[in-house]
N, C-alpha and C positions, 0 to 999 in steps of 0.2 A: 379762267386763264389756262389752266390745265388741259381743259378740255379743248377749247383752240390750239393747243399745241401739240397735243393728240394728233389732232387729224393734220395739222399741217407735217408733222414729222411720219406718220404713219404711210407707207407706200402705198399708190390705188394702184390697185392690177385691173387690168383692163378685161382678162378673164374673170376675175371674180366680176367685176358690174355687169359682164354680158350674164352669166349666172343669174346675176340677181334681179335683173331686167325681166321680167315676164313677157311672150314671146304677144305679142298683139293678134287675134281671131281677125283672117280676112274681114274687112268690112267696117270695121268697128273703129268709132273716132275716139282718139286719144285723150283723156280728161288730163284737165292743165291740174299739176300737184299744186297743194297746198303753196309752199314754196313760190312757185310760179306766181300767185296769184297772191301773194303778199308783196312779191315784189311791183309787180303790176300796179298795185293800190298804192304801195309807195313813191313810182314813180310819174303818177298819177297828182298826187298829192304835189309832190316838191313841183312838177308844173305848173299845178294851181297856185300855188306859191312866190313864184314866179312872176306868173300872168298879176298876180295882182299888186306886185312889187314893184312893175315895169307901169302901172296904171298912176304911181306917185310920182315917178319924174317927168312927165310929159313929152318925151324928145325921144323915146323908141329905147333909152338906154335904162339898164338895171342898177339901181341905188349902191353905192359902196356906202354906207351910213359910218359918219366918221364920228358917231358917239359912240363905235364899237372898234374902230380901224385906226390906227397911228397915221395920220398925215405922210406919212413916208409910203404906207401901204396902199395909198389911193391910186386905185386903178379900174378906170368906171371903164374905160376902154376895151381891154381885155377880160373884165369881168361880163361885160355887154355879148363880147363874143364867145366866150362859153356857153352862155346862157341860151346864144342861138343855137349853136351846137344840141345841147339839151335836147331843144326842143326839134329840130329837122333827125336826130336820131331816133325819137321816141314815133315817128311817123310822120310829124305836122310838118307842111311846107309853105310857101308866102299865099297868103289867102286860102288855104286847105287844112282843113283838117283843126278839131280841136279847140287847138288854139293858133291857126293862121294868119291870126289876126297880130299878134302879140310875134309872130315871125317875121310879119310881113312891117311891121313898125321898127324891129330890130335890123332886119336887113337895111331900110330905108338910114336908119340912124348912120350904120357904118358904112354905105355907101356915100354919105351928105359929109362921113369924116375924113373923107378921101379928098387929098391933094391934085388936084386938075388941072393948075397952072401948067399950059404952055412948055414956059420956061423956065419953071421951078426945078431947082436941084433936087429936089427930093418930092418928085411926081412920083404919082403913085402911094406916097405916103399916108398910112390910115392911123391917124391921131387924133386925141381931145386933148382941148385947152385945158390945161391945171391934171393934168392924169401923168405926173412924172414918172409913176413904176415902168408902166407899160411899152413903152418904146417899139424896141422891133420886136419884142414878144405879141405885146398886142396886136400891131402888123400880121407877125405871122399868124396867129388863131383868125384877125378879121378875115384874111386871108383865105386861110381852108373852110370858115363857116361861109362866106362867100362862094367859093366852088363848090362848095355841095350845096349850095343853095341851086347856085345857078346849073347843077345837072340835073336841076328839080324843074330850072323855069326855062329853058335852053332858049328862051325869046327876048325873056329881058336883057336890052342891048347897055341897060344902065349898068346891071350888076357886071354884063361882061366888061365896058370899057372900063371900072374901075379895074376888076379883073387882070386885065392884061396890064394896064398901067403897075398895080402892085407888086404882078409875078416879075415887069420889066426890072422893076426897084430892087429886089431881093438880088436878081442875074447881075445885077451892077454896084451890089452895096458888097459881093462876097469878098473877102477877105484874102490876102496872098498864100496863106495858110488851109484855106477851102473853108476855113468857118467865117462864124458872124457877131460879130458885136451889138453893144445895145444901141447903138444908134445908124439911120440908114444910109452908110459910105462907108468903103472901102478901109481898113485899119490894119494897121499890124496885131491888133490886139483882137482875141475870139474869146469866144463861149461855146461848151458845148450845148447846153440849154436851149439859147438861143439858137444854136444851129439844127439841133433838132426839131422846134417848132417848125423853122422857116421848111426846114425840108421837107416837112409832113405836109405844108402847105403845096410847095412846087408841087406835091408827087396826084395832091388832091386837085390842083388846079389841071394837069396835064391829062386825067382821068376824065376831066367835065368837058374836052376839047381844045385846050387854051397852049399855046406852042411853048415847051421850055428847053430849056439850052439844054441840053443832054453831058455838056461838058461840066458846067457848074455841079450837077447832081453827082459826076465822078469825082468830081476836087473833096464835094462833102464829103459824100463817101469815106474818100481816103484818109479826109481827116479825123472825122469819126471814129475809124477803124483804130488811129493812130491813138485815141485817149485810152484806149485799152489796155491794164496793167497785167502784169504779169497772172496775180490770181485771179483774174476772167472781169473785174469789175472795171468801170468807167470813169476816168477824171470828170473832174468840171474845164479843165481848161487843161492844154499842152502846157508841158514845165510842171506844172501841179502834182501833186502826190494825194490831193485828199479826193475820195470816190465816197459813192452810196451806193445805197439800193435803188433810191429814185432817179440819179444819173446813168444806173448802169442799164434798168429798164428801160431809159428815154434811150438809149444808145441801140438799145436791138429794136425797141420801134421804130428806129429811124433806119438802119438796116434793113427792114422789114418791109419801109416805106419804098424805100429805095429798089423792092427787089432782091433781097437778098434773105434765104429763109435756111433754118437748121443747119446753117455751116459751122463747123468748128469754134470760133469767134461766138459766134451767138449761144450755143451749149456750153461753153467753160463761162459763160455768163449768165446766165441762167444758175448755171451749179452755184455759182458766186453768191446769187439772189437767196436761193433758200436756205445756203450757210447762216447769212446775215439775219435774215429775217427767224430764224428757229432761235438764231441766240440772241437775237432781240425780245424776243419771245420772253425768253426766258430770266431776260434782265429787267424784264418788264418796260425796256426801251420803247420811245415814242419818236420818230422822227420830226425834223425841223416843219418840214414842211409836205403834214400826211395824204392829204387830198391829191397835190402834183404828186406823191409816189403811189397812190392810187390807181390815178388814170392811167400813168405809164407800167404800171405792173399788169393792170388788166389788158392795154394792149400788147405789150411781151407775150404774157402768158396765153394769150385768145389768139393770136396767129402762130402759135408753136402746130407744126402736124403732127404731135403726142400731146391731145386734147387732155389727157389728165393732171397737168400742169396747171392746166385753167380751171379744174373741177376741184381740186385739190384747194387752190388760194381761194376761189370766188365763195365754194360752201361756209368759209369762215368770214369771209369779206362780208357777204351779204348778210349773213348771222348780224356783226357788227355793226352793218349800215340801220337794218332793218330794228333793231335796240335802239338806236341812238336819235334816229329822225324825231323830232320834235310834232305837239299835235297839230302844229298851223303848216307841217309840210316839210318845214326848211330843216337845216342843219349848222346851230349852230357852233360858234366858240373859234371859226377861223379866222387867222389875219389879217385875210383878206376880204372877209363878210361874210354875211350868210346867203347872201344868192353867188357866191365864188363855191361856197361848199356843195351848197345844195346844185347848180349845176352839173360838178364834178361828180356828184356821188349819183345824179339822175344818168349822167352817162355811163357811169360804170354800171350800174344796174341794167340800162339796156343794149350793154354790150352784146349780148349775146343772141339780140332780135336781129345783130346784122345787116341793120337800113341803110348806115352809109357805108360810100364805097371805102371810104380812110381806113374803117374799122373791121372791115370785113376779112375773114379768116382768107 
């Protein structure tokens, strides 16, 4: 533990690593480090893991096994839509690649859990029967794994008409506040959570083609901006006083999402993040919910344009991931299972290959 807190607390200067960087002979191809190539094998693994997790339920979706998950945590929904993620990050797309196969039963899943009616109040809506966590969270992740699916397949007319139908849902469930609640209409009551999913979706869905209201993404915005406390961190909700590390990162990637990069707001949050995290560190604290401050630290930190923010967390990140992985692949001991973890942690790992557009610096 000392030694993770070393290098989290220790400053990279960006001259020393050019220093220490050996200067490459024209010509000559770069050998992937050690490093590299453990991660690779691990995210390698947690696919296979996956793929063969996705082969017990029969129906395209990834198992919440509820002889490790409280009944309250059952969320095959949202857990399904990670896992796609996972996999369209790591390169594989619907029928391509790898495991295409296992993408291409995934998309179909959360396509088939799309709301079509007509004249259903809540068209557009991407839910499963008996999955009460997920709501418009789940939504929102089917959502963005959805759009970057479909700037993979820009033909399939299925994934777009869910598509537009859900991004329509999101435009007309927003909240007089500019956020969003857990279920999909209009309330006086938000979350920021919630609003940063959804937003990360609109911003992924408008990137693959798909038209979104340019006003609704100002209201987020502003309200997002509004959870912002004084010392640089992030509420859960307007009126509230309690913040984290993992709300405050979901808060700059959704700034991020939106267009908005190294302003003011985002750097007195970030300072915020590594206060907390050093004297977490040091109290040997664990957060509630580590995986979700995971992904959203990794994309905080991976779209800063002072890259040593991201080199700085990830060298100790991946230390940890890369311990902990299990020998069948997965990861587990979360509350939400072990294909919620192990998607999350495949994504952070291959944050930095850069494949989708959400995650790209």
């Amino acid at each position: 533990m000392i030694a993770l807190l070393l290098l989290w607390a220790a400053p990279l200067r960006c001259d020393d690593q050019d220093k220490a960087r050996p200067e490459r002979a024209p010509g000559l191809v770069e050998v992937a480090s050690p490093a590299s190539l453990a991660t690779e094998r691990a995210v390698e693994a947690g696919l296979a893991y996956l793929a063969r997790a996705q082969q017990r339920t029969g129906d395209g979706s990834f198992p919440v096994d509820l002889t490790e998950v409280a009944k309250e945590d059952y969320s095959p929904l949202g857990v399904s839509a990670l896992c796609t993620l996972a996999f369209l990050e790591a390169g594989n797309a619907p029928g391509r690649g790898p495991h295409g196969q296992a993408v291409a039963r995934a998309i179909e899943y959360l396509v088939q859990h799309a709301d079509l009616a007509p004249n259903s109040a809540t068209r557009g809506y991407i839910t499963a029967a008996g999955d009460q966590l997920s709501r418009t969270h789940g939504h929102g992740y089917a959502t963005l794994a959805l759009a970057e699916a479909y700037g993979m397949a820009p033909d399939s007319q299925r994934i777009r008409e869910v598509l537009i139908a859900a991004v329509r849902l999101i435009e007309t469930s927003q909240g007089i506040e500019g956020g969003w609640m857990y279920t999909p209409r209009p309330s006086i009551d938000h979350e920021g959570s919630v609003t940063i999913c959804l937003v990360q979706a609109l911003r992924a869905a408008r990137d693959s083609g798909i038209q979104v209201d340019a006003g609704v993404i100002e209201r987020a915005v502003d309200y997002v901006r509004r959870l912002q406390k004084e010392d640089g961190t992030f509420r859960y909700q307007l009126g509230a006083e309690r913040s984290s590390v993992a709300l405050t990162a979901a808060g700059i990637a959704t700034l991020n999402a939106a267009g908005h990069y190294d302003e003011t707001a985002i750097q007195s949050g970030i300072d915020a993040i590594w206060s907390r995290l050093i004297a977490a560190e040091e109290q040997s604290g664990v957060d509630d919910f580590p995986e979700y401050q995971r992904l959203y630290l990794a994309q905080a930190f991976w779209q800063l344009s002072d890259t040593s923010h991201f080199e700085r967390w990830f060298e100790v990140e991946r230390a940890r991931l890369l311990r902990t992985q299990d020998e069948d692949g997965g990861w587990k001991g979360s509350r939400f299972g072990t294909c919620y973890a192990t998607a999350v942690n495949c994504l952070v790992l291959s944050l930095p290959e850069g494949l989708l557009p959400i995650f790209q610096r």
